[in-house]
N, C-alpha and C positions, 0 to 999 in steps of 0.2 A: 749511763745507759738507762737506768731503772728513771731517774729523771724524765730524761726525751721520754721515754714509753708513758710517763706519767703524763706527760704537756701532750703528746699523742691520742689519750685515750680524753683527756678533758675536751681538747679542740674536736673531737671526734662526736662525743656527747653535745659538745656547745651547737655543733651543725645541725646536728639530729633535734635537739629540741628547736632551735632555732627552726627547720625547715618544716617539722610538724606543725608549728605556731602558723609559718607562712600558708600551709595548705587551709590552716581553716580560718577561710579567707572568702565569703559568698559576692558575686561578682555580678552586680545588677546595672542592666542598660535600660534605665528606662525614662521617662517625658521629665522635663524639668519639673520642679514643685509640686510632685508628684507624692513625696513622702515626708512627713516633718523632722525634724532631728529628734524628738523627740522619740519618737514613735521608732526609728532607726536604733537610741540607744537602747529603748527597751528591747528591743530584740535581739542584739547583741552580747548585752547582758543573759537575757534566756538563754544563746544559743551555745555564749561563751566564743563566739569567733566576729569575726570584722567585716562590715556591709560596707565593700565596693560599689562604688556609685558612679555611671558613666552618663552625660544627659543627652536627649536628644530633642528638636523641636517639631519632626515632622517624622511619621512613616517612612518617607524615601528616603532623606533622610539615611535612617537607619537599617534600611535595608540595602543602602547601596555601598556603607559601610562593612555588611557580613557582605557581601557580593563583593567586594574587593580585598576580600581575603580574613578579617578581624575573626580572630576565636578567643574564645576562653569565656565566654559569657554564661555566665551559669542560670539566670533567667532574660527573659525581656517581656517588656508592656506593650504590645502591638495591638490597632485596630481590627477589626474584627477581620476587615479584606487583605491586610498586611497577613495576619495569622493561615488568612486562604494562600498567599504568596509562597509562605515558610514552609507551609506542607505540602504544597505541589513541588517546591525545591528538596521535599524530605531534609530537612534544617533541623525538626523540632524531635524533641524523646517524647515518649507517652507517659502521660503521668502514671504515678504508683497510688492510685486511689485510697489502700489499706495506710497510707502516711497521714491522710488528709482527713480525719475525722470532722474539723470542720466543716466540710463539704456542703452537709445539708443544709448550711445556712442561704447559699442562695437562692432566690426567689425561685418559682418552678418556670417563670415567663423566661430566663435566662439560661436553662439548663439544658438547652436542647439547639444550640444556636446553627443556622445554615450550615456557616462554616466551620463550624467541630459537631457535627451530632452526636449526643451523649457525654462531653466534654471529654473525651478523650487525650486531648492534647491543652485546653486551653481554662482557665479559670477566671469569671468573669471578674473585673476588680472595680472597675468607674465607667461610667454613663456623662457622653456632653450630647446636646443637640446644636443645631448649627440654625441660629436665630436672627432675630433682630434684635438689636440692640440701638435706644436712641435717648432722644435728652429730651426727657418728657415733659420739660418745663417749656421750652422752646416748640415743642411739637403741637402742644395742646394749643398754645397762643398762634399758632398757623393754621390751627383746626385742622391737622392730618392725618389719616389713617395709621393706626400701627400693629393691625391685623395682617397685615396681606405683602405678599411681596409685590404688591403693585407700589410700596412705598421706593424700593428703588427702580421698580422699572418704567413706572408710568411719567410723561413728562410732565401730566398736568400737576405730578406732586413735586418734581424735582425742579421745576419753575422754580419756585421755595425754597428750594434745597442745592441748589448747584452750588460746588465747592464743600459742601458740608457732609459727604457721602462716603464712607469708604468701601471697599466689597475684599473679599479675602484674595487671598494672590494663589487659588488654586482652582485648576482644570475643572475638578471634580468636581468640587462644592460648589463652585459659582454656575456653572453649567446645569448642574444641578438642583442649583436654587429657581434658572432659568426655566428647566424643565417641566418643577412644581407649578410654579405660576402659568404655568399651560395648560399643565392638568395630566401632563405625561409622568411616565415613572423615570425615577433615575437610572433605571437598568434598562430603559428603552434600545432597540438595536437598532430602530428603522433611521438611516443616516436621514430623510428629509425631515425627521423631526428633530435633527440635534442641529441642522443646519436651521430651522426657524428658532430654535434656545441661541444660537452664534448669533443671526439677525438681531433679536431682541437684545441683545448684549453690544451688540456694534451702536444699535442706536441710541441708548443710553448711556454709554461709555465717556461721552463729554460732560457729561453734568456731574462725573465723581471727581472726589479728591485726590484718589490715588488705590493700588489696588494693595492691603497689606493683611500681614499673617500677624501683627502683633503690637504695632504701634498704634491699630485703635484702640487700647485699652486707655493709655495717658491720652488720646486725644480726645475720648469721649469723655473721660474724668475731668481734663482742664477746661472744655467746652469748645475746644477750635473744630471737634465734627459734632453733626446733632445725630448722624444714622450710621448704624455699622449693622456689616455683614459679617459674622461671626459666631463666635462658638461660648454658650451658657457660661462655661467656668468662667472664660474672661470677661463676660457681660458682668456677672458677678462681681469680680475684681476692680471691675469700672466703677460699680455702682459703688460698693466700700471706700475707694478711695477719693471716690468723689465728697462722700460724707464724712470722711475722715478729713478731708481738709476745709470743710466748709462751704463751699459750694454753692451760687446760689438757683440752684438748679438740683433738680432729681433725673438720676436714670434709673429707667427701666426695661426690661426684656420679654416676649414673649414669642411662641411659637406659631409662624404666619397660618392663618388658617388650611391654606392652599397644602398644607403640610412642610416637611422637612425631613433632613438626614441628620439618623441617629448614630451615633459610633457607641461600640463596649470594645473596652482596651480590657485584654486578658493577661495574667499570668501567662508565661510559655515556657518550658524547659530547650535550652539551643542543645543542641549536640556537641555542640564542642565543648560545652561546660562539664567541668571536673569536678564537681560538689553536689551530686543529685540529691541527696541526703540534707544538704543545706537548703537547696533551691526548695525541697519537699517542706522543710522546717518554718520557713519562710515565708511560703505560702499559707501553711496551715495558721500560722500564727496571724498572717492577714486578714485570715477568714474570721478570725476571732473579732465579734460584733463593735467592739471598743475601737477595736483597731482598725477594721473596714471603717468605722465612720470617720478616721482621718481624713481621707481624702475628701471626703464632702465636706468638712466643717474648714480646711486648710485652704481651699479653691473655689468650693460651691459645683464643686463632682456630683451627677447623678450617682445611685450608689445600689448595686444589684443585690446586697445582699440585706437580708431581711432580718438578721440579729442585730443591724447597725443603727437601724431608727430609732431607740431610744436615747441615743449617745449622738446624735446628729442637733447641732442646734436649730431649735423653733421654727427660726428666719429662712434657712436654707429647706428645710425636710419641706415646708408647708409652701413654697415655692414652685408655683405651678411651669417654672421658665427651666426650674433645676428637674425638677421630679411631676413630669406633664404627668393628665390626668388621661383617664381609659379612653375619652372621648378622643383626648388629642396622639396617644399612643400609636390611635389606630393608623395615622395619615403619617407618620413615620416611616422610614426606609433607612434600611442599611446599606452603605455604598458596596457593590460586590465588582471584581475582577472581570476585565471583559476579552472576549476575544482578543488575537493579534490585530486583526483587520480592523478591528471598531477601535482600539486602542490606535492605532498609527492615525485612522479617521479623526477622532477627538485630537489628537495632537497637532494637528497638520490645524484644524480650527485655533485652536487656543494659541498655535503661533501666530494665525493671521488676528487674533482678537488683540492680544501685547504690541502687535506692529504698527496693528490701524489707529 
């Protein structure tokens, strides 16, 4: 008997440590290559518990994943209009600010953002803009403009360029893109002006190669596209690996004059997450300057917070495609959530745009 009670009280202890071990357990959903291992183990270490890692490649993505039921997520990296999504859904906790002694390292241009004022809910973490990206060897010898989103929309550039084009596979941004080169905002309501950005999209829609969220990166690198529509990090990505493998060709990226859309992906706490305490730790430990410059030195992330620029490599920080300057700041747009009615409107376009 005194045995059993002994085998009793061990197995009894072995679950209790064993289950305290599993609870600390921090449980982050957020963008692929978003974070290095390295930088994970360090914090692991610090926190003494284990960073869960779920990936995702888009906003919707991920939000139509917690919309279909998904809990336990103890933080997530949403865009800024995802973040507007989460809290009209009431999804997210409010932070514990007195955890985050970091805090003040963010820039003062970031702390105040539409969609969280006063950062209540959200902590900025990485900066992309949605660019051009082309193969500047090739573009120079066609004498082409690489200011302007007139490079993918005007025919007299794509003459040159048909086949060689690609534009991203989203509503938003390509609509979006269409918008700027009008001279409209991206938050425009008035339907006759989203219907002349769908015109100007139908008619140059034969001259691209295809419309993709991630396969321009290797095909700007190998050289089978000269122009993409796309996003700073992966322009970046291009450009590295173009020089990494030798290349005889340079890429380069910049922000069309006409302007463009900026994203900031924030820290969030979900509510369904069991580890506020960790999610808190985690962040603050983000904020810490060494470790916010991860993400820009690992991808070429714009980067909000202002302890991180010392600890950001040269190439990247001084990069006016990663980290635009005051003049081009200014012709920036954050994409924001729209009505029901304008939403169904865009949608009902963007099918006839994929059909036509």
């Amino acid at each position: 008997m005194n045995a059993w009670r002994a085998t009793l009280i061990v197995l009894s202890l072995t679950l209790m440590v064993s289950g305290s071990h599993a609870a600390d357990v921090l449980h982050l959903y957020i963008w692929n290559t978003y974070l290095s291992e390295e930088t994970a183990a360090r914090f692991e270490a610090r926190c003494g518990c284990r960073l869960k890692q779920d990936f995702y490649s888009d906003n919707e993505e991920m939000l139509a994943k917690l919309e279909a039921g998904a809990i336990g997520y103890d933080l997530l990296v949403p865009t800024g209009n995802a973040v507007e999504t989460l809290l009209r859904q009431q999804a997210l906790q409010p932070l514990d600010k007195n955890r985050l002694p970091n805090l003040g390292n963010i820039k003062a241009e970031f702390r105040n953002p539409w969609y969280d004022p006063g950062m209540r809910y959200a902590v900025p973490y990485a900066t992309t803009v949605t660019v051009l990206g082309y193969n500047a060897t090739r573009l120079s010898e066609l004498g082409l403009p690489t200011d302007s989103w007139a490079l993918i929309f005007e025919p007299r550039y794509l003459d040159k360029l048909k086949g060689k084009v690609t534009v991203l596979n989203s509503q938003r941004e390509l609509m979006g893109a269409a918008m700027k080169y009008l001279g409209y905002s991206v938050q425009e309501t008035d339907p006759a002006r989203w219907d002349e950005a769908k015109r100007l999209i139908l008619r140059t829609k034969p001259y691209w190669a295809t419309f993709s969220n991630s396969t321009y990166i290797k095909d700007l690198a190998v050289g089978t596209i000269w122009v993409a529509h796309g996003y700073s990090s992966d322009m970046y990505r291009a450009q590295q690996d173009a020089r990494d493998a030798g290349r005889p060709f340079n890429i380069a990226f910049r922000t069309p004059k006409e302007g463009a859309v900026l994203a900031v992906d924030s820290f969030v706490l979900h509510k369904s997450g069991r580890r506020p305490d960790l999610a808190h730790q985690f962040i603050n430990f983000m904020l810490d300057g060494a470790n916010a410059a991860d993400v820009s030195n690992l991808i070429g992330a714009g980067n909000p917070n202002a302890a991180a620029r010392p600890y950001i490599a040269p190439g990247i920080a001084g990069n006016p495609g990663i980290f635009p300057p005051a003049a081009d700041l200014q012709r920036l747009e954050m994409l924001r959530d729209f009505d029901p009615k304008t939403r169904r409107l865009l949608s009902r376009m963007w099918t006839e745009i994929k059909v036509r």
